[in-house]
C-alpha positions as CSV (number, residue, x, y, z in Angstrom):
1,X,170.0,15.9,-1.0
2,X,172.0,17.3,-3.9
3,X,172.8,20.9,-5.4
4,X,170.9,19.7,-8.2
5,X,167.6,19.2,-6.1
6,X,164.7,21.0,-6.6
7,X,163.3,23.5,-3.8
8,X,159.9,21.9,-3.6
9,X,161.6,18.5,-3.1
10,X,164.4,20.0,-1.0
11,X,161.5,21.1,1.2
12,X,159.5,18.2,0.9
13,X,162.4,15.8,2.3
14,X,162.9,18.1,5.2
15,X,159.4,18.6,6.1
16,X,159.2,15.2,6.6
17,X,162.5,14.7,8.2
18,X,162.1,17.6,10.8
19,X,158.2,15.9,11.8
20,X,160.3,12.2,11.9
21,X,162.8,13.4,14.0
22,X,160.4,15.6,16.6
23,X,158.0,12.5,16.7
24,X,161.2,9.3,17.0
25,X,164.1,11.1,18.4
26,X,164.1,14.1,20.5
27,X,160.3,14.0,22.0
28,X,160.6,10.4,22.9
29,X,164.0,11.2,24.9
30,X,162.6,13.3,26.9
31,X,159.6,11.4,27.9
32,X,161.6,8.7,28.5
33,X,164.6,10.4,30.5
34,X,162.9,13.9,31.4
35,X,159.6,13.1,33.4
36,X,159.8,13.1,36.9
37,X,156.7,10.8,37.4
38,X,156.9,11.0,41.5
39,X,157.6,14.7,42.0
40,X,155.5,16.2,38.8
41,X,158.0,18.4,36.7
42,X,160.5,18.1,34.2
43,X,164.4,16.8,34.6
44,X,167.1,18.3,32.4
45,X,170.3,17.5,33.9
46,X,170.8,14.2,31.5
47,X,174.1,12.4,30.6
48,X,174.5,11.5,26.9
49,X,172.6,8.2,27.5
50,X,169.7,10.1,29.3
51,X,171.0,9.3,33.1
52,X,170.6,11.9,35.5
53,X,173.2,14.2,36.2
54,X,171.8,16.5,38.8
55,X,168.0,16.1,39.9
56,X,167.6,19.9,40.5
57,X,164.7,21.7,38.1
58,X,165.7,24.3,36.2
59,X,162.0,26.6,36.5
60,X,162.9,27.9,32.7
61,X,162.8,24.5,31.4
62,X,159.6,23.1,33.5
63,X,157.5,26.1,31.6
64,X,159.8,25.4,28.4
65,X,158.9,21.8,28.1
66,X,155.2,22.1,29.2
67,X,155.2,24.7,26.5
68,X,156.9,22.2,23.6
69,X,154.3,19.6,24.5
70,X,150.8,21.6,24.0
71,X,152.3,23.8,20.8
72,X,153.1,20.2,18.9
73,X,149.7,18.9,20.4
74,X,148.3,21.8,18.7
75,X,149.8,22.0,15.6
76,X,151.1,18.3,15.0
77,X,149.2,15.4,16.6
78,X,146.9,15.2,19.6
79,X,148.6,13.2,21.3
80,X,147.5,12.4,24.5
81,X,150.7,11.1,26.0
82,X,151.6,14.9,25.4
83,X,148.7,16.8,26.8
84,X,149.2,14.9,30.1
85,X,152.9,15.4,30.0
86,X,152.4,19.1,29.4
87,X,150.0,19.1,32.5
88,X,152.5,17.8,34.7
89,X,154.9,20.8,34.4
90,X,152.2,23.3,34.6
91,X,151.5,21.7,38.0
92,X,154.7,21.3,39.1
93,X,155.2,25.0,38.3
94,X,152.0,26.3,40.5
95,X,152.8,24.1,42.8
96,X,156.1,25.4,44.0
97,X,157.8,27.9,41.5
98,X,155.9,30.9,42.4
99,X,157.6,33.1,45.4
100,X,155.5,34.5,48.0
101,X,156.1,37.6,46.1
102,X,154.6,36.6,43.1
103,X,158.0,36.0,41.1
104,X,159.3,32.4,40.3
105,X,162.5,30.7,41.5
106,X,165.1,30.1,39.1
107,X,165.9,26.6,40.4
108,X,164.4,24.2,42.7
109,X,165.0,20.7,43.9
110,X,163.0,17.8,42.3
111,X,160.8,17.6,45.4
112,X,160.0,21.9,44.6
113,X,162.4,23.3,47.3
114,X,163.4,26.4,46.3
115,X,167.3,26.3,45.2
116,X,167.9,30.1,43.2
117,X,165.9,32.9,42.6
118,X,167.6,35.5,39.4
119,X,166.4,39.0,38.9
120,X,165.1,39.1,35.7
121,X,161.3,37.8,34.8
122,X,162.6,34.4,32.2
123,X,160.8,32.1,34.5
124,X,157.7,34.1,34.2
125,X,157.7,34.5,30.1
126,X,157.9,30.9,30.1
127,X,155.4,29.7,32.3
128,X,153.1,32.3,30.3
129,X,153.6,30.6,27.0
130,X,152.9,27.3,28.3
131,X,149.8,28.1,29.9
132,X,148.7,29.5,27.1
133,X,149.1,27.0,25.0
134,X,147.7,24.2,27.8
135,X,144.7,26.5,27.4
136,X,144.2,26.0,23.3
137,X,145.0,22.1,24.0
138,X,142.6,21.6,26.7
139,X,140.2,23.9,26.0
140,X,140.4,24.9,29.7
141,X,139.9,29.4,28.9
142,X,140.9,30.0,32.7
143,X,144.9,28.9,31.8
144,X,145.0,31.7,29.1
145,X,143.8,34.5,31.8
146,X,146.4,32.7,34.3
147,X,148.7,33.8,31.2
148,X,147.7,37.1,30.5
149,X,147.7,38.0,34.2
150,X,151.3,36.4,34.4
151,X,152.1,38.7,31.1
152,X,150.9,41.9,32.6
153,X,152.9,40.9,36.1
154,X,156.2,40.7,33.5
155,X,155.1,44.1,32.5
156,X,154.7,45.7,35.3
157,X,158.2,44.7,36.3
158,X,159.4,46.2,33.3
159,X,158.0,49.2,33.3
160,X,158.1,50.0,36.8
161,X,161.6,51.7,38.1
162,X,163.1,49.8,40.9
163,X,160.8,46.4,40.7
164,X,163.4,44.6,40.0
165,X,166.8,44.9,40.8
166,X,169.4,46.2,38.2
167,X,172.0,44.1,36.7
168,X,174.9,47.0,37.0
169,X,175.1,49.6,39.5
170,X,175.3,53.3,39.2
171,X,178.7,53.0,37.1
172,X,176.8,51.5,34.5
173,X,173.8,52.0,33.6
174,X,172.5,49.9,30.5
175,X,169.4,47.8,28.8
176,X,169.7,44.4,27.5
177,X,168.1,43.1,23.8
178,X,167.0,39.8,25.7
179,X,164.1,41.2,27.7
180,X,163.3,43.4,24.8
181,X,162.8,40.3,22.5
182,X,161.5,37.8,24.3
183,X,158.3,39.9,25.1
184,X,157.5,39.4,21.1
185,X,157.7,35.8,21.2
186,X,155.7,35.5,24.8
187,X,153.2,37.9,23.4
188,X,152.6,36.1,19.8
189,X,152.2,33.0,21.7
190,X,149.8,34.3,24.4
191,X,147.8,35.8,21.6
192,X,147.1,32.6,20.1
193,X,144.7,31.8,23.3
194,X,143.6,35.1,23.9
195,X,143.3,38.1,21.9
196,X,144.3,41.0,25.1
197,X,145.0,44.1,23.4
198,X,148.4,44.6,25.5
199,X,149.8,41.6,23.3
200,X,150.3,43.3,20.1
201,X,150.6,46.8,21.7
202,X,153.3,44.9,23.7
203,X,155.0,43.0,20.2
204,X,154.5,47.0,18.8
205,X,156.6,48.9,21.6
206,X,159.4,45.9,21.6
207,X,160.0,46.2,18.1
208,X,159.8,50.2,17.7
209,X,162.4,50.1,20.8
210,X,165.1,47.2,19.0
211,X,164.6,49.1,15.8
212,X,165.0,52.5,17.8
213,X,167.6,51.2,20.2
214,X,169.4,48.2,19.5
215,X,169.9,47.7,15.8
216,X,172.8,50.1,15.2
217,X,173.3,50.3,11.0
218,X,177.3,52.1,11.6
219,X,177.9,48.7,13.0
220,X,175.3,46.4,11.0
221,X,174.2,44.7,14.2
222,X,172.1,44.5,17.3
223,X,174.0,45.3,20.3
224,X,173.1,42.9,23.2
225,X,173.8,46.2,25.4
226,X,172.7,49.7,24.8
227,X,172.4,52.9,27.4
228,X,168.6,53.5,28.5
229,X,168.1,55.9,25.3
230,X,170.1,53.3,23.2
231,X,173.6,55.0,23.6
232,X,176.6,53.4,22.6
233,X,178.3,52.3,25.5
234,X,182.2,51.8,24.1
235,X,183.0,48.8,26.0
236,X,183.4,45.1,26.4
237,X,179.6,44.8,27.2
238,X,178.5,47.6,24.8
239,X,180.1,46.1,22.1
240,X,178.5,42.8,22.2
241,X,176.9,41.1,19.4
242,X,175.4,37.5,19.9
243,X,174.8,36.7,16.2
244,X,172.2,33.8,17.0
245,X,170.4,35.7,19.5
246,X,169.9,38.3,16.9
247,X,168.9,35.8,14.7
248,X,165.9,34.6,17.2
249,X,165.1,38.1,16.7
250,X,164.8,38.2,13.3
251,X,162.0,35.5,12.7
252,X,160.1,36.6,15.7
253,X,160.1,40.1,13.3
254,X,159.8,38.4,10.7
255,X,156.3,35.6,12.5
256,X,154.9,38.9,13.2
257,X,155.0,40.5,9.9
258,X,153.6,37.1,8.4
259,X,151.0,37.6,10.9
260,X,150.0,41.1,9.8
261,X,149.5,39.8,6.1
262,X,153.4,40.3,5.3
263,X,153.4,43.6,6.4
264,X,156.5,45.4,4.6
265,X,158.3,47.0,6.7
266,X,158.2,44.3,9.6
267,X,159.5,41.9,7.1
268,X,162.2,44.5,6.2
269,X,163.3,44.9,9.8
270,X,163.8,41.0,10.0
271,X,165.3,41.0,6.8
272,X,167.9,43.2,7.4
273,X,168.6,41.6,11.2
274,X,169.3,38.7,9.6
275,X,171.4,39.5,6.7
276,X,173.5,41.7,9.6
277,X,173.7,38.8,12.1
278,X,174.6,36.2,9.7
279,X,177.6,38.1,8.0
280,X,178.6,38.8,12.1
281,X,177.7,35.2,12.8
282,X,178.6,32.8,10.2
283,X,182.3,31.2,11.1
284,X,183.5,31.5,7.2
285,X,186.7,28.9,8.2
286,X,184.6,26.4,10.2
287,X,180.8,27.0,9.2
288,X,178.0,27.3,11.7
289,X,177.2,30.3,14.0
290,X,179.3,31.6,16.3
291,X,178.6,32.6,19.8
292,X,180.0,36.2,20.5
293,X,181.2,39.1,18.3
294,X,182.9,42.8,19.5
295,X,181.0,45.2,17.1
296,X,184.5,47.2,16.7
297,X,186.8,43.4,15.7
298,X,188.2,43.4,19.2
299,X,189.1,40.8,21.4
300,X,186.0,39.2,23.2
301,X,185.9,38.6,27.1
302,X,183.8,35.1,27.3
303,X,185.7,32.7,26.6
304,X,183.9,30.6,24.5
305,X,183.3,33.4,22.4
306,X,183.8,31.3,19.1
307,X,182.2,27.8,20.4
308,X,179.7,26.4,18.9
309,X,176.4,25.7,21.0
310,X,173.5,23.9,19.8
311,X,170.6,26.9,20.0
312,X,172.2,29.7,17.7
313,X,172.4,26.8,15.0
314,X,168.7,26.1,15.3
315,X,167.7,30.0,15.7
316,X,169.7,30.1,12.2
317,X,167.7,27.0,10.9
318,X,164.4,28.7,11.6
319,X,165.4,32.2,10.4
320,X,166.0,31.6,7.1
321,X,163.8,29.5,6.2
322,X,161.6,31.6,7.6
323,X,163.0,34.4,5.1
324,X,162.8,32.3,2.2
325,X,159.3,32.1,2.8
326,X,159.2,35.6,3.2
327,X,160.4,36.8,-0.1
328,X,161.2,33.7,-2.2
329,X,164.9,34.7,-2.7
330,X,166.8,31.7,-3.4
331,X,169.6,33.4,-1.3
332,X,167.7,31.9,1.7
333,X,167.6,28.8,1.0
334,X,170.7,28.5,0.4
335,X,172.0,29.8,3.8
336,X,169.4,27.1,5.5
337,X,171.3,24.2,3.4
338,X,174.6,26.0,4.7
339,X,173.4,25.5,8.7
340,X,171.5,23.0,8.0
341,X,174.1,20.6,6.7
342,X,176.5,21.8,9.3
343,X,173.8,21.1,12.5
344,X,173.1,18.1,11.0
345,X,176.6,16.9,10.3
346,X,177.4,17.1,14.2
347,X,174.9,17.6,16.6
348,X,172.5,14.8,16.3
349,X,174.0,11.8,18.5
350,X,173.5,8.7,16.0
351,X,174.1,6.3,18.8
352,X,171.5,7.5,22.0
353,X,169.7,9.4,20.3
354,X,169.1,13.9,20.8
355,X,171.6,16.3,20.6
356,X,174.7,17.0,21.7
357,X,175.0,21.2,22.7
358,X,178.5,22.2,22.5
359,X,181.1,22.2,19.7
360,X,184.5,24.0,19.7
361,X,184.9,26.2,17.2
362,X,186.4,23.6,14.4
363,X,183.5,21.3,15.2
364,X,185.1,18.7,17.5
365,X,182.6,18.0,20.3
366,X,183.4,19.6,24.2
367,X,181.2,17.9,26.0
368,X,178.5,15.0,25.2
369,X,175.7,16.1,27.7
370,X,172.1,16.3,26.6
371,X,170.3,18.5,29.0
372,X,171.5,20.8,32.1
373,X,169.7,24.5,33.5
374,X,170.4,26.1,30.3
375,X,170.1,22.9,27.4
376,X,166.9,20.9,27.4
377,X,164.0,20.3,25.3
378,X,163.1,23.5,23.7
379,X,165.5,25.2,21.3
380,X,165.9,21.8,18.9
381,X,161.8,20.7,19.4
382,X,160.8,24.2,18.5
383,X,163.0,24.4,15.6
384,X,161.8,21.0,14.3
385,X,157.7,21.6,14.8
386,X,158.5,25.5,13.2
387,X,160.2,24.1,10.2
388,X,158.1,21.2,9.2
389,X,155.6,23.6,9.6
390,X,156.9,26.1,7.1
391,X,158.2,23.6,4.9
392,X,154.5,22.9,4.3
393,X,153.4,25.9,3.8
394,X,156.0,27.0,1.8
395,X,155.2,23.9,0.0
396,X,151.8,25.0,-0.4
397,X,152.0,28.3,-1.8
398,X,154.2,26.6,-5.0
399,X,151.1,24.5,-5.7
400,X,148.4,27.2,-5.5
């Protein structure tokens, strides 16, 4: 693909390539190397070549990967290879990821041992999604109230003072964007198998609360940490911007709008998340998104605070393109050939196949795993389904 190529041909090759690479490269990996046939569940501690690092489960990626394998079987191929794949995880996960409390484990051993338990509710919103979708795939309704009941459970943790226990003591007391956003995407997805009417009043009060809280227009940026009224909080953690997370943000804003007929001012708030985040995020030396910003220029604590991982690359992927449907600006598409072409110039290993995750900030690799707790197969699958998706639909409105 040239500068000279035409959108609708720009899009076309990319539909395509996106569906090729989902269906020959980064599904089959994971079958291959991530099913744990004699314990049920999923494996993401893999070496470059797919060998196991670590047999422990991370519980995000068992709901993650169940999730993957019914939204493709839904909206690409029914696959039955998938379905039963998808199945396995759910299992797994009723089986032995649920606390006698109710709240999942954040790790457990491949035999379902418990390893970690964290206090936020990520295992939870995952597992939701997942059943959900099982419940479109199979046709099986009682997965989607499993869901819903799961969603309210989150809820009720959120909304309830003391549930859970706080990430900071008394010296600082703060709300994070994560838990904030991720009830968008876990409610759009939910809705999909069941229309509850907490979904969308859920996707409603999350957004009214970023907008009212977290995007902050003297700084042109979401903060990843605000006070319980969305104060400043002028420190290291108050001043943190995670451009890609912001990014994931922007095109769950920007789904739901699309959603609601392209309702204006949705699509204005994802807009104008994006068009912040990038100018925060884009590395204008090295290209592709970088991991951490201070809202103020000042030094950042983490320190790969300029790396490169694999997941803000893909959030970028999806966002813009994502945009470009929304309003047709060719500004868009432009900044999806930027990330694009930089993703695709490094993280895809040629020789075994997937992803690598972690650059350095110049774009020479740090380490050439394919999986662990935190990388697995969600972030790159997702991005390729979403895009070949849009792709076509983009394409479709230019031949109406």
């Amino acid at each position: 693909m040239n500068d000279t190529t035409k959108p609708s041909e720009y899009l076309g090759y990319w539909g395509e390539k996106y569906k090729n690479d989902l269906l020959t490269d980064i599904l089959p990996f994971w079958l291959k190397y991530g099913i744990d046939h004699e314990n049920g569940g999923y494996f993401t501690c893999l070496d470059r070549d797919g060998s196991l690092l670590d047999t422990n489960k991370s519980v995000w990626f068992q709901g993650r990967f169940a999730f993957i394998l019914a939204y493709a079987y839904n909206n690409l191929e029914k696959q039955a290879e998938w379905l039963e794949a998808c199945k396995n995880g759910i299992d797994f996960i009723e089986k032995y990821c649920f606390d006698t409390d109710g709240r999942m484990f954040y790790e457990v051993t491949k035999t379902g041992t418990p390893v970690r338990k964290r206090r936020y509710v990520f295992s939870e919103t995952f597992a939701a999604i997942a059943m959900a979708q099982y419940s479109i795939a199979s046709g099986d309704k009682s997965y989607a109230e499993k869901a819903v009941k799961l969603f309210k459970q989150i809820l009720y943790y959120k909304n309830t003072p003391g549930a859970l226990e706080p990430k900071f003591r008394e010296g600082f007391v703060a709300k994070g964007h994560s838990f904030c956003m991720i009830l968008i995407d876990t409610a759009a997805r939910i809705r999909e198998a069941v229309d509850d009417p907490v979904l969308t009043r859920q996707i409603d009060e999350s957004i009214a609360e970023l907008r009212r809280d977290f995007m902050k227009p003297e700084f042109k940026a979401i903060l990843e940490t605000v006070g319980p009224n969305g104060e400043f909080i002028d420190s290291i953690p108050g001043r943190t911007i995670n451009p890609g997370h912001s990014i994931e943000t922007a095109w769950f804003i920007l789904e739901e709008a699309k959603h609601r007929n392209w309702d204006p001012q949705l699509k204005q708030i994802g807009l104008t998340i994006l068009d912040w985040s990038w100018e925060w995020g884009w590395d204008k030396t090295h290209g592709g998104i970088t991991y951490f910003r201070d809202c103020k220029n000042r030094p950042q604590q983490e320190y790969w605070h300029d790396m490169k991982f694999w997941w803000p690359q893909c959030e970028a992927i999806i966002a813009t393109l994502y945009a470009y449907e929304a309003t047709g600006d060719p500004k868009y598409l432009e900044m999806h050939k930027q990330i694009n072409e930089y993703t695709y110039a490094r993280f895809p290993d040629k020789e075994y196949g997937e992803w690598f995750g972690y650059f350095h900030y110049d774009g020479t690799l740090s380490q050439p795993a394919k999986g662990n707790m935190y990388k697995g197969p969600f972030h790159i699958p997702r991005m390729l389904l979403k895009c070949h998706l849009l792709c076509k639909e983009i394409q479709g409105y230019d031949k109406q």
